[in-house]
C-alpha positions as CSV (number, residue, x, y, z in Angstrom):
1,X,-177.2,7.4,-24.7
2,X,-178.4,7.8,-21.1
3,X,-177.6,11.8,-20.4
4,X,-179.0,14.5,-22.2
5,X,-178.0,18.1,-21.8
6,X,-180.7,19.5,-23.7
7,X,-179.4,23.1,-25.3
8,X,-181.4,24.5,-28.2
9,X,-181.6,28.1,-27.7
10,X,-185.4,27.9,-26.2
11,X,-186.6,25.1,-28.4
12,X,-186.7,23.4,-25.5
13,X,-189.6,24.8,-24.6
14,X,-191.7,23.6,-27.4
15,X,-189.9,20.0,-27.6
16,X,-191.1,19.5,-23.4
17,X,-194.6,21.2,-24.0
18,X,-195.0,18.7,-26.9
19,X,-197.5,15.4,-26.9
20,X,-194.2,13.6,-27.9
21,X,-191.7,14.7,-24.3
22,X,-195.0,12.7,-22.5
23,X,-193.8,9.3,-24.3
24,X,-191.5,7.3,-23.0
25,X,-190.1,6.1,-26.1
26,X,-189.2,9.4,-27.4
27,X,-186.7,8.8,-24.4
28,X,-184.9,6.1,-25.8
29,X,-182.6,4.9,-23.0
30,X,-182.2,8.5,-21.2
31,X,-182.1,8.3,-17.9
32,X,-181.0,11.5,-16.7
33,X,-181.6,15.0,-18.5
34,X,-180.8,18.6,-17.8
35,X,-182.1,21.6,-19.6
36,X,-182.3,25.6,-19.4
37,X,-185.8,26.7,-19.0
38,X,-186.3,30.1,-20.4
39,X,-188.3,32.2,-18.7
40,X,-187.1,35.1,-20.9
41,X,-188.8,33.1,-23.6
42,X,-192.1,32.1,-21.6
43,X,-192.9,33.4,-18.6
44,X,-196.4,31.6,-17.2
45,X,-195.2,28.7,-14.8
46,X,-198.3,26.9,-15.8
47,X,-196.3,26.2,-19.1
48,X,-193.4,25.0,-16.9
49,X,-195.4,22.8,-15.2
50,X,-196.9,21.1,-18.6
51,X,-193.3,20.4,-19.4
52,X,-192.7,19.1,-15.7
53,X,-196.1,17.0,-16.3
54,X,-195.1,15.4,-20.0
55,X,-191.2,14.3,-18.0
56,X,-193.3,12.7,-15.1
57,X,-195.5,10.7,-18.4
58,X,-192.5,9.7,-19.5
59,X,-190.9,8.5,-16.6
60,X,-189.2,11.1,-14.8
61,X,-190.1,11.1,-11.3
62,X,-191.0,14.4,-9.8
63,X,-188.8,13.4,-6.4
64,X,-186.3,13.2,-9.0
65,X,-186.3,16.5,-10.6
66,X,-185.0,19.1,-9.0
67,X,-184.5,23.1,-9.8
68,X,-184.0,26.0,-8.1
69,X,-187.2,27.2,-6.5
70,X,-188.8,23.8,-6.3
71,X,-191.9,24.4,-3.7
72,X,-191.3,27.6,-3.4
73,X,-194.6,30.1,-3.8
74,X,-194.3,30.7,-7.4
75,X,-193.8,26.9,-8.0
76,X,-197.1,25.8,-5.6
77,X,-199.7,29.0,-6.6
78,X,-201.4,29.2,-9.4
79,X,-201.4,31.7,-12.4
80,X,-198.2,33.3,-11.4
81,X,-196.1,34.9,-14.0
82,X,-192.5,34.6,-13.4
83,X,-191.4,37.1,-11.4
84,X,-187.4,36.7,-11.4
85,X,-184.7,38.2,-14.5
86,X,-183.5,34.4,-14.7
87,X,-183.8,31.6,-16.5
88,X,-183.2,28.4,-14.1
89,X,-181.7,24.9,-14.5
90,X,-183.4,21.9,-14.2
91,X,-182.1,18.3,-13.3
92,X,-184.5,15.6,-14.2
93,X,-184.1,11.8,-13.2
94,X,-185.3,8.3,-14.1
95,X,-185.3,5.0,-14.0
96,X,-184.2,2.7,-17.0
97,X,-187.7,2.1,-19.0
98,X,-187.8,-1.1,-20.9
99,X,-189.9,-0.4,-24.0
């Protein structure tokens, strides 16, 4: 299995904020993965960004990832609370890890 569409009703924010999402084994042979963060759920950034942090451990490069927003002042500041009534997509790449 190389693509993941990761839909859990906002476990997915526990699963990517866990020490496991940061190793690349727990990958198996994904390459490419997309999920729903859910703001709704939890709305600090800085927990985003954890999430973003444990992909880039386990091999998924930030030039890679891509979701709406990306750069953008509530992605680059720090502290900010998410100010939008959205949940966004994200799209998250890497290259084949031999393990």
């Amino acid at each position: 299995i190389t693509f993941v569409k990761m839909d859990i009703e906002g476990a997915e924010l526990d699963i990517l904020r866990s020490t496991e999402a940061s190793d690349p084994a727990s990958w198996l042979d994904v390459t490419h993965l997309v999920f729903e963060w859910s703001f709704t759920k939890e709305r600090s950034v800085t927990q985003f960004h954890l999430a973003l942090r444990n992909l880039e451990l386990a091999g998924f490069n930030s030039s890679d990832t891509w979701y709406e927003g990306k750069g953008s002042w509530w992605d680059t500041e720090a502290d900010v609370i998410w100010p939008f009534h959205k949940d966004i997509v994200v799209f998250a790449k890497r290259d084949k890890v031999t393990i």
